[in-house]
BADOTOR-562336 format. One record per residue: residue number from 1; x, y, z of N, C-alpha, C in turn; residue in one letter. Coordinates in Angstrom, 1 decimal. Example, Ala and Ser with C-alpha at 12.3 -4.5 7.8 and 13.67 -1.06 7.14 Angstrom:
BEGIN
<resi=1 n_px=13.2 n_py=-5.7 n_pz=7.8 ca_px=12.3 ca_py=-4.5 ca_pz=7.8 c_px=13.2 c_py=-3.3 c_pz=7.8 resn=a>;
<resi=2 n_px=12.8 n_py=-2.2 n_pz=7.1 ca_px=13.7 ca_py=-1.1 ca_pz=7.1 c_px=12.9 c_py=0.0 c_pz=7.9 resn=s>;
***
This chain:
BEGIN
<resi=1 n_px=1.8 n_py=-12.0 n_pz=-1.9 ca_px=1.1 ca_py=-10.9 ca_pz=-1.2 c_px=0.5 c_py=-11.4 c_pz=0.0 resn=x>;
<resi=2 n_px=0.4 n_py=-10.6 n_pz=1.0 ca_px=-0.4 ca_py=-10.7 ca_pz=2.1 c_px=-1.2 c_py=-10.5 c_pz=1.9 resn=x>;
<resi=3 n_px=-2.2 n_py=-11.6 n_pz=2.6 ca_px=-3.8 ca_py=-11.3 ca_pz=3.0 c_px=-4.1 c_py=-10.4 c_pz=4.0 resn=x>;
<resi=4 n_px=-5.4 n_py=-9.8 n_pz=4.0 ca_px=-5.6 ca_py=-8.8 ca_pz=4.8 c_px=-5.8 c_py=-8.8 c_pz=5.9 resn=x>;
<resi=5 n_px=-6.0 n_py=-10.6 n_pz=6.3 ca_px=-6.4 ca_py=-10.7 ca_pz=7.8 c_px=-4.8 c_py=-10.9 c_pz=8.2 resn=x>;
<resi=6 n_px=-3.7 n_py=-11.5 n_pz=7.4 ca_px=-2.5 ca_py=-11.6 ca_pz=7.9 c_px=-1.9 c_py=-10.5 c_pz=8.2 resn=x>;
<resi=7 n_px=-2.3 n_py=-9.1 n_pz=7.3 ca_px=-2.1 ca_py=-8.0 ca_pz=7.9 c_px=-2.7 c_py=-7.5 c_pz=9.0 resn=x>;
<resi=8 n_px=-3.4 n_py=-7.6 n_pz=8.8 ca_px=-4.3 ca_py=-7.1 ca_pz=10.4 c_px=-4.3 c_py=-7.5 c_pz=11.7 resn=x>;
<resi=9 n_px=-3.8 n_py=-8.9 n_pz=11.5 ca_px=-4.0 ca_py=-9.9 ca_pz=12.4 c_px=-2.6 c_py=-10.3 c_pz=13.4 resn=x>;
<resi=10 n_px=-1.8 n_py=-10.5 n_pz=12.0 ca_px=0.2 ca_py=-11.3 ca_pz=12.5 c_px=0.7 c_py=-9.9 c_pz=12.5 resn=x>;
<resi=11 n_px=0.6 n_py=-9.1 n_pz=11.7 ca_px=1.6 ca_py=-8.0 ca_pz=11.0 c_px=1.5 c_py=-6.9 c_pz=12.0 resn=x>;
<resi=12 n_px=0.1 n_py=-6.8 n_pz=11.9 ca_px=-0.5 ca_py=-5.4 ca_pz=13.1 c_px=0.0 c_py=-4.2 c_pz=12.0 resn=x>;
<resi=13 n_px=-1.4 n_py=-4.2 n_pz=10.9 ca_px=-0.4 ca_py=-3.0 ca_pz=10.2 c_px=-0.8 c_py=-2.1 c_pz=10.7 resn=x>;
<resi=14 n_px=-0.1 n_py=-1.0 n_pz=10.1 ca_px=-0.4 ca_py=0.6 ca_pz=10.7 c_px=-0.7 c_py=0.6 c_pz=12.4 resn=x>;
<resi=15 n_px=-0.3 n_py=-0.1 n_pz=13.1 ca_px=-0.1 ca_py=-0.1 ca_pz=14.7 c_px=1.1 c_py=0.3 c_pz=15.3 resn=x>;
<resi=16 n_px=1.7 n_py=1.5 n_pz=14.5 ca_px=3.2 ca_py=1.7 ca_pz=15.4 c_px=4.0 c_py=0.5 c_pz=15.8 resn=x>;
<resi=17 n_px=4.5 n_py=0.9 n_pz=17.0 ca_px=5.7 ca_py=-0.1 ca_pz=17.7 c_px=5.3 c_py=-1.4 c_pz=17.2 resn=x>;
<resi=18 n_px=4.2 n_py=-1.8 n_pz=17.2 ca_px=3.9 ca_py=-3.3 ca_pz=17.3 c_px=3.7 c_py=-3.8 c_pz=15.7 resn=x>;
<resi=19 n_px=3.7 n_py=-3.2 n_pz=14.5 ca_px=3.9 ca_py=-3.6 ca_pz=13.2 c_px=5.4 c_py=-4.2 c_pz=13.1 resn=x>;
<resi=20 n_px=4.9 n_py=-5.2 n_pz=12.3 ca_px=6.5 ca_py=-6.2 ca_pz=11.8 c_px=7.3 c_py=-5.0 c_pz=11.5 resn=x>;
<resi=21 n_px=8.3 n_py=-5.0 n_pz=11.6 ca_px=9.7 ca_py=-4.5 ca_pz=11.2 c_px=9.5 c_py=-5.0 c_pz=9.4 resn=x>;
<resi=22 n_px=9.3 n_py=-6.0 n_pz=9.3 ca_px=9.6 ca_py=-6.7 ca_pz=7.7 c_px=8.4 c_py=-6.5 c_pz=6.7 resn=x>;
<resi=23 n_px=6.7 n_py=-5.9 n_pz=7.2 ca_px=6.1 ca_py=-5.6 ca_pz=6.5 c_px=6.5 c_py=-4.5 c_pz=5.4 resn=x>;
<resi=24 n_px=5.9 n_py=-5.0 n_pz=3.8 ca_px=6.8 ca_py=-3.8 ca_pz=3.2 c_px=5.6 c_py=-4.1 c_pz=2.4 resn=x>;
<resi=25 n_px=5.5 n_py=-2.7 n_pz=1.0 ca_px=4.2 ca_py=-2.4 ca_pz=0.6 c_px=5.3 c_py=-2.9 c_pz=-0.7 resn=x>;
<resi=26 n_px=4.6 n_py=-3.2 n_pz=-1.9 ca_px=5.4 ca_py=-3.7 ca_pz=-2.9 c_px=6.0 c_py=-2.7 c_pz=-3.5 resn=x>;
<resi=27 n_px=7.2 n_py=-2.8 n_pz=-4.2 ca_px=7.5 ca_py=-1.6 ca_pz=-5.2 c_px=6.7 c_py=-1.6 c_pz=-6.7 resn=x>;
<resi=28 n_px=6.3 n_py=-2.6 n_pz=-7.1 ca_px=5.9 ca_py=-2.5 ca_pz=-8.4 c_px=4.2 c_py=-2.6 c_pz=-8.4 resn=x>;
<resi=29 n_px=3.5 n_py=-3.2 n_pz=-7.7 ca_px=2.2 ca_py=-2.9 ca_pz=-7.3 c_px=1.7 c_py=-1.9 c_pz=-5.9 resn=x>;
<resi=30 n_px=0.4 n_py=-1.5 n_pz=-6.0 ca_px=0.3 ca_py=-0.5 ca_pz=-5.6 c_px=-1.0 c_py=-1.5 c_pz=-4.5 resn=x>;
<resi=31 n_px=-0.7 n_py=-1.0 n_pz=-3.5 ca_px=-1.5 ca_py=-1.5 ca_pz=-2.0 c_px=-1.7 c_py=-3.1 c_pz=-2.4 resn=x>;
<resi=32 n_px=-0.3 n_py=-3.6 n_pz=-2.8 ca_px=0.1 ca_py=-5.0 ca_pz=-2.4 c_px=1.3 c_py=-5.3 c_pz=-1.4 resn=x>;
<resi=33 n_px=0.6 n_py=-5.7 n_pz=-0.3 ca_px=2.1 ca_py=-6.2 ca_pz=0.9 c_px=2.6 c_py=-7.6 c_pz=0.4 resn=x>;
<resi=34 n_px=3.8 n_py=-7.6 n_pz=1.3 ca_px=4.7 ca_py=-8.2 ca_pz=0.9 c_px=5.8 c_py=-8.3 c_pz=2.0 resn=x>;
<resi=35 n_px=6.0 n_py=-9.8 n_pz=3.0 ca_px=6.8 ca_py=-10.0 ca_pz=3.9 c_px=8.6 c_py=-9.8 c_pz=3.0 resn=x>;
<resi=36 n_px=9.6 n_py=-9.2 n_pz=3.9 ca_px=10.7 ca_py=-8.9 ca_pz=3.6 c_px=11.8 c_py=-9.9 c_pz=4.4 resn=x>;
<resi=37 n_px=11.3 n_py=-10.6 n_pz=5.0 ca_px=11.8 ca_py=-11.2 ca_pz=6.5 c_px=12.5 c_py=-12.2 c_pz=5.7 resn=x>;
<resi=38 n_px=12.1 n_py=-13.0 n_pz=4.6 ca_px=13.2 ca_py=-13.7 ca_pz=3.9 c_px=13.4 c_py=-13.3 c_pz=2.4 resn=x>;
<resi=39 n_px=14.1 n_py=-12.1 n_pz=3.0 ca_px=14.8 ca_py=-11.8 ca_pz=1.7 c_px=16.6 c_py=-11.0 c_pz=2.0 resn=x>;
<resi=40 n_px=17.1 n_py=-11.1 n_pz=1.3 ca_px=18.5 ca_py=-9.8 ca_pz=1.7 c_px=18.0 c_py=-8.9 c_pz=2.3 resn=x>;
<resi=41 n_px=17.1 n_py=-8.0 n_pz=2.6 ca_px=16.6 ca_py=-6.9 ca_pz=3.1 c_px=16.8 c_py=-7.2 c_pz=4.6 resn=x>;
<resi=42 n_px=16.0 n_py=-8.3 n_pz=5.1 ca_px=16.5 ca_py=-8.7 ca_pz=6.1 c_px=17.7 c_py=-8.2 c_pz=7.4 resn=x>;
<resi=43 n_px=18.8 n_py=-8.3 n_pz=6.8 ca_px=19.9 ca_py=-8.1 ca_pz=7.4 c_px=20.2 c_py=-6.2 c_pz=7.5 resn=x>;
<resi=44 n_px=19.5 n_py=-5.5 n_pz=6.6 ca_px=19.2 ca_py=-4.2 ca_pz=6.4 c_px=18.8 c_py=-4.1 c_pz=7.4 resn=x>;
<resi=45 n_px=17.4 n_py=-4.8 n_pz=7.7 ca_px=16.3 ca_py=-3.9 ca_pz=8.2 c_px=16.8 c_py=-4.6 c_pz=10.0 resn=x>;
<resi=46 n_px=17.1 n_py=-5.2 n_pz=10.2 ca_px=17.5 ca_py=-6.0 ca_pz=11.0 c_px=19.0 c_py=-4.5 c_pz=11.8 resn=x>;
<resi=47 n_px=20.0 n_py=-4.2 n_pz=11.0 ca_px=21.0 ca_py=-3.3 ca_pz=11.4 c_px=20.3 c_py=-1.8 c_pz=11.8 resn=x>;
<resi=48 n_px=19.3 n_py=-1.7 n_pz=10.8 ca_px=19.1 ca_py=-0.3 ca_pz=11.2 c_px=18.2 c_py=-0.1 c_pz=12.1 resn=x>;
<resi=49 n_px=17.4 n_py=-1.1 n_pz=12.7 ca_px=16.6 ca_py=-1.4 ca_pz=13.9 c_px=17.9 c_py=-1.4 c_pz=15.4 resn=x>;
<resi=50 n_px=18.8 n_py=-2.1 n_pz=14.8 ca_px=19.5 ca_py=-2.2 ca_pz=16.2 c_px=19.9 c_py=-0.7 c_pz=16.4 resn=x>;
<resi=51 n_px=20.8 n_py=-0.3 n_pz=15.7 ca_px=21.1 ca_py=1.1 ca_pz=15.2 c_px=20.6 c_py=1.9 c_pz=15.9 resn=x>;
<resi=52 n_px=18.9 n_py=1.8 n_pz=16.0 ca_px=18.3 ca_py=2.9 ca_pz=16.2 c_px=18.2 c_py=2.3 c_pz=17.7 resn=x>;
<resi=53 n_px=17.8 n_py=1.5 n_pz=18.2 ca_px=17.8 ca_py=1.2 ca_pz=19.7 c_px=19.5 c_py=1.4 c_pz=20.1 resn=x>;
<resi=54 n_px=20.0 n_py=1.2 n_pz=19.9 ca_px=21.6 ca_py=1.6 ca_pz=20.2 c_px=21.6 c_py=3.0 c_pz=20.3 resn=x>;
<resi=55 n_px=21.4 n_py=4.2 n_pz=19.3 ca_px=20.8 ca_py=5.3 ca_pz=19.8 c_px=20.1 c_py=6.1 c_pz=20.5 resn=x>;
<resi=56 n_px=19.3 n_py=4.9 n_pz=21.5 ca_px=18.5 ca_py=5.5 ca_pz=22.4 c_px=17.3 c_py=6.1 c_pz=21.7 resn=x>;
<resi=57 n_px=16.6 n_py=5.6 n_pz=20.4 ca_px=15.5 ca_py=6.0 ca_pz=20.0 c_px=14.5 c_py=5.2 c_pz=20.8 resn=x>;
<resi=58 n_px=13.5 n_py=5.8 n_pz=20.7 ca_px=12.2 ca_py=5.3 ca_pz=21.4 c_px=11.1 c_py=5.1 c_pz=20.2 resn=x>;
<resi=59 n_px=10.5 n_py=3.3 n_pz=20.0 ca_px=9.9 ca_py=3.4 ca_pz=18.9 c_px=8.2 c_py=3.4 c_pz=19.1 resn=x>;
<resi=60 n_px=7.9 n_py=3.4 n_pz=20.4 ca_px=6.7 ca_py=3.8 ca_pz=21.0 c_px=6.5 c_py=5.1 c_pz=20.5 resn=x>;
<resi=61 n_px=7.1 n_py=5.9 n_pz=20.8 ca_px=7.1 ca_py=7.4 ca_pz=20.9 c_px=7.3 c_py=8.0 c_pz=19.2 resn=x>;
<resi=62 n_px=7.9 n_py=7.1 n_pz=18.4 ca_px=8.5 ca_py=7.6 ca_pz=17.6 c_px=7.5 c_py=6.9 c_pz=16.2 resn=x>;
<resi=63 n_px=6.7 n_py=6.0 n_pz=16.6 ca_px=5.6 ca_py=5.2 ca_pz=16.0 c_px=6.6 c_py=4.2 c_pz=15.0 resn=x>;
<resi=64 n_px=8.1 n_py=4.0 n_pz=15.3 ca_px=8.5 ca_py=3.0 ca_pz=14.3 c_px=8.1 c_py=1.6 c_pz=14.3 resn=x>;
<resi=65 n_px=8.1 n_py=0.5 n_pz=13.5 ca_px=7.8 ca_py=-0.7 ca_pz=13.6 c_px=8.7 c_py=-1.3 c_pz=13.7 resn=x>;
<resi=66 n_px=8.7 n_py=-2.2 n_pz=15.2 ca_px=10.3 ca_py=-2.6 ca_pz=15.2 c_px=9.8 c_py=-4.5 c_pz=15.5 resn=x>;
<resi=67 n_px=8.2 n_py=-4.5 n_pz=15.2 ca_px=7.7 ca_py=-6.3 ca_pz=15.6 c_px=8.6 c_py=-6.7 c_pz=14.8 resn=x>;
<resi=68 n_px=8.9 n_py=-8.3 n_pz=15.4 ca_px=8.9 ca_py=-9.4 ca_pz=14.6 c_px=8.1 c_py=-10.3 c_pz=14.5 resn=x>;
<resi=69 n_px=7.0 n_py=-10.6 n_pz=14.1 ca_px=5.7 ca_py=-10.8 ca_pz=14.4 c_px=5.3 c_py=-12.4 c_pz=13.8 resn=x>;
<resi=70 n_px=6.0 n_py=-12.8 n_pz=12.8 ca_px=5.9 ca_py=-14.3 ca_pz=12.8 c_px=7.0 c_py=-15.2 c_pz=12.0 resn=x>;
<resi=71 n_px=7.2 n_py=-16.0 n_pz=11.4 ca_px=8.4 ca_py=-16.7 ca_pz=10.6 c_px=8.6 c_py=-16.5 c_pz=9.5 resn=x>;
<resi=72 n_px=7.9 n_py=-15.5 n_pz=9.0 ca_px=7.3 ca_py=-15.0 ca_pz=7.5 c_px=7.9 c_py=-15.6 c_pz=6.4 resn=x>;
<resi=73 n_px=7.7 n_py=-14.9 n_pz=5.2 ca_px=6.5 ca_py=-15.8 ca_pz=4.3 c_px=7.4 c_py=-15.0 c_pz=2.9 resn=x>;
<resi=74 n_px=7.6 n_py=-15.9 n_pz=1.7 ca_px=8.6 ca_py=-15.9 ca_pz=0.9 c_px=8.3 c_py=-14.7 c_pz=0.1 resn=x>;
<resi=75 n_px=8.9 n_py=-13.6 n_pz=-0.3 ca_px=8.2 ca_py=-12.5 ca_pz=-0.9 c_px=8.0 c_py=-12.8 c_pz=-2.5 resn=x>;
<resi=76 n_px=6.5 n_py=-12.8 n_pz=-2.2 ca_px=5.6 ca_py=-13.4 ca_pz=-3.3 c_px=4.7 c_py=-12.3 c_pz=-3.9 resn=x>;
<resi=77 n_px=4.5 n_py=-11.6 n_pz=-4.9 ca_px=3.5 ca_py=-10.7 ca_pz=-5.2 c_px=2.2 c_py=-11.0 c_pz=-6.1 resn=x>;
<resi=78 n_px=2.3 n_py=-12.1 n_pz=-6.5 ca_px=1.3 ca_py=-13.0 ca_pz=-7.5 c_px=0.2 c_py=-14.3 c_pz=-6.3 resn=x>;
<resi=79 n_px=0.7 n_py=-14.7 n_pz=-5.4 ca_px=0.2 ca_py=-15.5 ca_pz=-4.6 c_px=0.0 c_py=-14.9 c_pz=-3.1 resn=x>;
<resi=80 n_px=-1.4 n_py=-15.1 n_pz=-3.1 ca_px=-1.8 ca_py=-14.5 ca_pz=-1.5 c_px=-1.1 c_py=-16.0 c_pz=-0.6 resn=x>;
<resi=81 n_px=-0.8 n_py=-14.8 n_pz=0.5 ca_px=0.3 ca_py=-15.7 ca_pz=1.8 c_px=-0.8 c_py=-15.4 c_pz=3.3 resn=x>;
<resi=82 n_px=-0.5 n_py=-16.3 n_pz=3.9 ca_px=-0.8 ca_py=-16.0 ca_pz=5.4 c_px=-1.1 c_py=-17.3 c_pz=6.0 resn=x>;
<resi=83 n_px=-1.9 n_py=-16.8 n_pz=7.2 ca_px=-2.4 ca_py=-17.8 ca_pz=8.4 c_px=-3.8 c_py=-18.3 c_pz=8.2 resn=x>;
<resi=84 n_px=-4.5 n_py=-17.7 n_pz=6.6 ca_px=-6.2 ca_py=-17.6 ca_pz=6.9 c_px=-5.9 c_py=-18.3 c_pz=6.0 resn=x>;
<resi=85 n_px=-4.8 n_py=-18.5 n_pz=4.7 ca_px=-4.9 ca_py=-19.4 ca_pz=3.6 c_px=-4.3 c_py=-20.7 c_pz=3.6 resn=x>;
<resi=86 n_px=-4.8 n_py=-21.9 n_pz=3.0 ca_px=-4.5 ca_py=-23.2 ca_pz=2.7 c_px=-3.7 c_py=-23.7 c_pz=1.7 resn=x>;
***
């Protein structure tokens, strides 16, 4: 899981355009994040980002999160991850 300053900080949550593309909220816990960036999802989230810029979507306007925001971090939901932890 992400720490809250890695959210707030790398991730830029809830910031529109400027939120990771790969922040994801867990499926099985509830208001636990969780980097996607190395997982199979990846290549998902990655296609339908192009997709949408290929379309002429606008993600300023449209408040999507299209960051890539750092090298992210193994999707872990038992162990807090980030830049503040040792």
């Amino acid at each position: 899981m992400l720490t809250e300053k890695q959210r707030q900080n790398v991730c830029l949550c809830f910031q529109g355009a400027k939120q990771c593309r790969y922040l994801a909220e867990s499926e099985s816990t509830y208001n636990v994040w969780v980097c996607a960036k190395k997982t199979p999802s990846k290549q998902i989230i990655d296609k339908q980002i192009q997709k949408y810029k290929n379309d002429g979507g606008d993600p300023h306007k449209d408040g999507l999160p299209i960051g890539d925001n750092c090298t992210g971090y193994l999707k872990l939901e038992s162990v807090e991850q980030g830049y503040d932890v040792d």
